[in-house]
N, C-alpha and C positions, 0 to 999 in steps of 0.2 A: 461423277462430279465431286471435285473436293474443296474440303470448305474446313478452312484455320481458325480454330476455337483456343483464346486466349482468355489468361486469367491470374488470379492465385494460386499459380501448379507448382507444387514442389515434390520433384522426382526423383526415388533412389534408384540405380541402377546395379544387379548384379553382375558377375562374371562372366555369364551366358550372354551377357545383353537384353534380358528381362527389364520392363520398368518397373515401380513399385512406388505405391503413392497412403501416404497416412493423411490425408483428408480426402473430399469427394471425389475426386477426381480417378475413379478407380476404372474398370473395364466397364460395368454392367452401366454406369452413369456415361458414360460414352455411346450406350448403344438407340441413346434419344438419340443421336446425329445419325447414326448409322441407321436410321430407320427409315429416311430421307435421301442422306450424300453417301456416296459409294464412299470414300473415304474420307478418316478424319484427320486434319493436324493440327495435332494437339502439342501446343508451345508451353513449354515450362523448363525451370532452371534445374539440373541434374545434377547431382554427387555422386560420379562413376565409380563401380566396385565398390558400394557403401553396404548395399540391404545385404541383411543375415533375416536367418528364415525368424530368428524370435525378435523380431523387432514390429511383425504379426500387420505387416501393413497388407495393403490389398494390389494383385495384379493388376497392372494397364496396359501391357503388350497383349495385341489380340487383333483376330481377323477386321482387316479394313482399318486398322490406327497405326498412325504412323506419328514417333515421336520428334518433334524440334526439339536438338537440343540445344539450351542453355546454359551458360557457367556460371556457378553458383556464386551466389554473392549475399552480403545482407546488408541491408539499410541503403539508403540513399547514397549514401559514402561508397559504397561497396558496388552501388551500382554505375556511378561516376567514374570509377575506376576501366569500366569495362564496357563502354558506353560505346566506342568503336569498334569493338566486336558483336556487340550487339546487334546494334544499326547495322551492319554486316548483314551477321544470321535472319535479319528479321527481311532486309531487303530483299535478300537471294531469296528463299524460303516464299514469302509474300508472291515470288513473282508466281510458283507453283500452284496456287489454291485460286480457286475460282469465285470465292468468294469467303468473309471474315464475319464470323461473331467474338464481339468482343465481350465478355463479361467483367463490368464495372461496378465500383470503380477500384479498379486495380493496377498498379503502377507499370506490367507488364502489358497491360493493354494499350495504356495512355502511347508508351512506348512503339509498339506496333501500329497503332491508327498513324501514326505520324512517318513510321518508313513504311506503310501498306503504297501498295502498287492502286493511284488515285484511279482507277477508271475502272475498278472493282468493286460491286456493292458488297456492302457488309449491314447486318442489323448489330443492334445492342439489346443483352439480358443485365438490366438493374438488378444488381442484389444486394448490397447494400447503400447507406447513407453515411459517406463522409462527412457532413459534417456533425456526425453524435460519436466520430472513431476517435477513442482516449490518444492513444496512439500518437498518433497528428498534431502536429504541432499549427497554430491559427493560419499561417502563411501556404504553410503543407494544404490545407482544408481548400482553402481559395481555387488553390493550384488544382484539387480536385473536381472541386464542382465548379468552374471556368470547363476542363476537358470534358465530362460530363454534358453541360450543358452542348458544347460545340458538338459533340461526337452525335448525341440525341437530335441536332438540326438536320444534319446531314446522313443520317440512317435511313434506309431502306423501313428497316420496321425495327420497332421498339417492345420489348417484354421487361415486365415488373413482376416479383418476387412475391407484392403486396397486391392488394384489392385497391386499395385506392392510398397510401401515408407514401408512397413513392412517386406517384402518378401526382401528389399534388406539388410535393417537391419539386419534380422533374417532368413537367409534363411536354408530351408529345402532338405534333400536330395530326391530327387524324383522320383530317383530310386528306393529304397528304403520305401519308403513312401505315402500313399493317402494326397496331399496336395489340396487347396479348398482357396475359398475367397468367401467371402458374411459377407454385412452389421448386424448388430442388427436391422436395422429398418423393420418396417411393412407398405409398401407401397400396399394399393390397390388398385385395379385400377378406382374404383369408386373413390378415395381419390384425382386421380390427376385432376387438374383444365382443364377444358378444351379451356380457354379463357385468355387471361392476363389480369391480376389488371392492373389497369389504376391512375393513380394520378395527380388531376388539376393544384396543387399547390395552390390552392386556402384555403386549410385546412391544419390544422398544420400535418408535419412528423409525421405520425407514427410510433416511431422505439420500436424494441423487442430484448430485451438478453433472452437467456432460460439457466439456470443450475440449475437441479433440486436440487443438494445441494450445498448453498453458505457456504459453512464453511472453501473458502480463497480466495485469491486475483487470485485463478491459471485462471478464464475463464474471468478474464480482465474485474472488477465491476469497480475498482477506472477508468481504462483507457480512457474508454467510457464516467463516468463523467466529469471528466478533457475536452475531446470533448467536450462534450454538453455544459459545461460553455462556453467554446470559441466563440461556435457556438449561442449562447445568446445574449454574447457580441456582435457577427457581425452584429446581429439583426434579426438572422431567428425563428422561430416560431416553435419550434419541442415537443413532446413531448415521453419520456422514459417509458418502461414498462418492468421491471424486474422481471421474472417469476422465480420462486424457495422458496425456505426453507431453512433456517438457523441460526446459534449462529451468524454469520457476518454481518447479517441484520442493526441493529442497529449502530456498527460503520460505514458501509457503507450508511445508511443515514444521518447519523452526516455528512457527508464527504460530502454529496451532499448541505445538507444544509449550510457549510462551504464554497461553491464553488457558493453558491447565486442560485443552480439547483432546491432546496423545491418544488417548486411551477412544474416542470416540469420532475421531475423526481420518478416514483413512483415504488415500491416493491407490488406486486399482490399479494404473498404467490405461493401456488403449486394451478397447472390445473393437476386436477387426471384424467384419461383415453384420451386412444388417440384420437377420435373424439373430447372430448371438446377443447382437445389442438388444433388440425386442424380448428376447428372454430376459437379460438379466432384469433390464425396466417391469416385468414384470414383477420380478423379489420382492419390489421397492415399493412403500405408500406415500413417498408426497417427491416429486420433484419440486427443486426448488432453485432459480437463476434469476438474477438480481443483477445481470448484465447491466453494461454502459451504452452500449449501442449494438446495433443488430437490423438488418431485416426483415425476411420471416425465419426464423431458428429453426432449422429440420429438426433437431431434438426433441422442442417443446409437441411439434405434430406426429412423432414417432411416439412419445409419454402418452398424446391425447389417445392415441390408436388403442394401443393397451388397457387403457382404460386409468392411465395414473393421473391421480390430481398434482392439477398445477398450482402456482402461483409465482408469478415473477415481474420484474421492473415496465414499467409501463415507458417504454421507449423504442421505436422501432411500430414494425408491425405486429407485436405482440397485443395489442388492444383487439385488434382483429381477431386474433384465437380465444385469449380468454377475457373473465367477465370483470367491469370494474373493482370488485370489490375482492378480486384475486389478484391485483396489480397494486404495486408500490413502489416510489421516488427509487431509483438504482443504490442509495446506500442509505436506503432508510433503515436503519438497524435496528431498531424499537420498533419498524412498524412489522418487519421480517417476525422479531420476537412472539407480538401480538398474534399475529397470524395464524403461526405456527404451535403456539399454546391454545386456542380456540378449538383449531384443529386436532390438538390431542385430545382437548376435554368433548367437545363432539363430532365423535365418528361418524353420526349419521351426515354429514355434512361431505365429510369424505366424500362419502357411498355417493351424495347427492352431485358431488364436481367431476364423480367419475362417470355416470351417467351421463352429463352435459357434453362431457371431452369425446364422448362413444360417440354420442349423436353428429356433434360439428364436426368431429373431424372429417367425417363421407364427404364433404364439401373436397376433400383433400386426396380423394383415390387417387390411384394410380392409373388408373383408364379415363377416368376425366380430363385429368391431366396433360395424359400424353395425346388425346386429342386435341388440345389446344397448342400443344410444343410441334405439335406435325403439322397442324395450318401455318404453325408461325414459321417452318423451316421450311416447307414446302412454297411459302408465299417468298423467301428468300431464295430458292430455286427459279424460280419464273422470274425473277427480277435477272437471275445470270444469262438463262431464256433472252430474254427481250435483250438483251443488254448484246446478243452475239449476231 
């Protein structure tokens, strides 16, 4: 059985015909479907003969996936342009797959629900909230959550990202409907810490943003450094490690260096696969994201695993993971400041958010999990079932 997983896919292709994808969308996160549908199509816009090996993104050509490709475009503009080839690939394509998850809200979805082949069920996976995306312009938002709300009427089954900040947004009829929640993240259990990071104060903070693509201000780069200069000023000793890829890079370093940070605040590029990500989180003592909008942040539950204190913008499903008084307004700058000074003068407190992060995260394995993404695919199988 095959089944058309649609989203935010943006895929490089090399010379062989390999895919290659610098956010989730890699092999091993594919192999939730595969665990289920004999194969996957997986739709997203491509840049043919683009990947070079150091650009360190992660494989998606693999047993059982089969790539739809799309021509690359950006923005709205970009995608108007090419609207009838789209509509094309999406009808032809749509007719092959036996059924559709759309992961929203995503404009390449919106896209697909509307040329999908109508007498084919398909569920929706929530993962995030359009109306908290910087991005988005108020008209844009509307246009969001109007296909949202229609696509969620008309599904098979519904999955949320969140325990309940998506579900009250968007809620599903459940009579009606197989509904589900589970993360993107892949927690194993070997991956969570079994001891708390400890920190003397003796050595500089080490603090960590992760957004695998910076191309805006939405996961709070300026906010952070704004912080760190204050926190300069007062005389603490910290140092920034900005993990991701992007066109932003460069004015967001100009910015740091206009802020007198140069010297303490650094852009790493992309950490490709999830173990080497969970090592370096380990170096580090305090993550810190001051995002604008968000879901559930696979980041901040990869930091929780390790055992690194958080604290970040209380928007999204971020309330869920951490505790009030580790959340603050998305460009509270002073309040970032405060925080983050308490934190250096006591470490036992550290010790104490790293303990809390150890324990909740279990909520968040990876066998939990994927038993809730296998009733939820398996219940969209029987619907193709019934439906022949």
């Amino acid at each position: 059985m095959k089944v058309l997983v649609t989203g935010s896919v943006h895929l490089y292709k090399d010379k062989a015909g390999n895919f290659y994808s610098p956010t989730v969308y890699n092999y091993d996160f594919l192999k939730r479907y595969l665990a289920v549908f004999d194969e996957v199509m997986l739709m997203g816009k491509v840049k043919p003969d683009a990947y070079k090996s150091e650009m360190k993104m992660q494989k998606v050509s693999g047993k059982g996936v089969t790539i739809i490709e799309l021509p690359w475009y950006r923005g709205i503009r970009g995608m108007a342009k090419k609207i009838l080839r789209l509509a094309g690939i999406m009808r032809e394509e749509g007719k092959r797959s036996d059924c559709y998850i759309f992961r929203i809200a995503q404009i390449e979805s919106f896209l697909m629900y509307m040329f999908r082949k109508r007498n084919r069920p398909y569920a929706v996976e929530i993962v995030n909230n359009p109306k908290t995306l910087e991005e988005l312009s108020e008209f844009q938002k509307i246009i969001n959550v109007f296909f949202i709300k229609r696509m969620i009427k008309s599904a098979s089954g519904v999955s949320y990202v969140t325990r309940e900040m998506l579900q009250k947004e968007y809620p599903a009829d459940e009579q009606h409907q197989f509904v589900s929640s589970y993360s993107s993240a892949e927690i194993k259990e070997e991956d969570i810490a079994t001891a708390p990071k400890r920190y003397t104060g003796q050595e500089p903070l080490r603090i960590v943003h992760v957004s695998n693509a910076i191309e805006s201000d939405g996961k709070g780069h300026v906010t952070l450094i704004d912080a760190i200069s204050r926190i300069k000023v007062e005389g603490y000793f910290v140092q920034v490690y900005f993990v991701g890829e992007g066109t932003k890079i460069p004015e967001f370093e100009e910015y740091a260096k206009e802020k007198g940070t140069e010297d303490i605040v650094h852009f790493i590029g992309r950490i490709s696969g999830h173990e080497k990500m969970l090592e370096f989180l380990k170096t580090c003592d305090l993550m810190v994201f001051p995002s604008k909008s968000e879901g559930l942040p696979r980041t901040i539950i990869e930091a929780m695993a390790v055992g690194l204190p958080c604290i970040a913008s209380n928007v999204g499903g971020l309330p869920e993971l951490l505790d009030k008084e580790y959340l603050f307004a998305p460009t509270d700058v002073q309040g970032i400041v405060e925080k983050i000074c308490y934190l250096i003068n006591n470490p036992q407190e550290l010790e104490n958010m790293s303990k809390k992060n150890i324990a909740n995260v279990k909520q968040y394995s990876s066998d939990l999990l994927m038993k809730r993404r296998i009733t939820f695919y398996e219940n969209l199988k029987q619907c193709v079932k019934e439906d022949k």
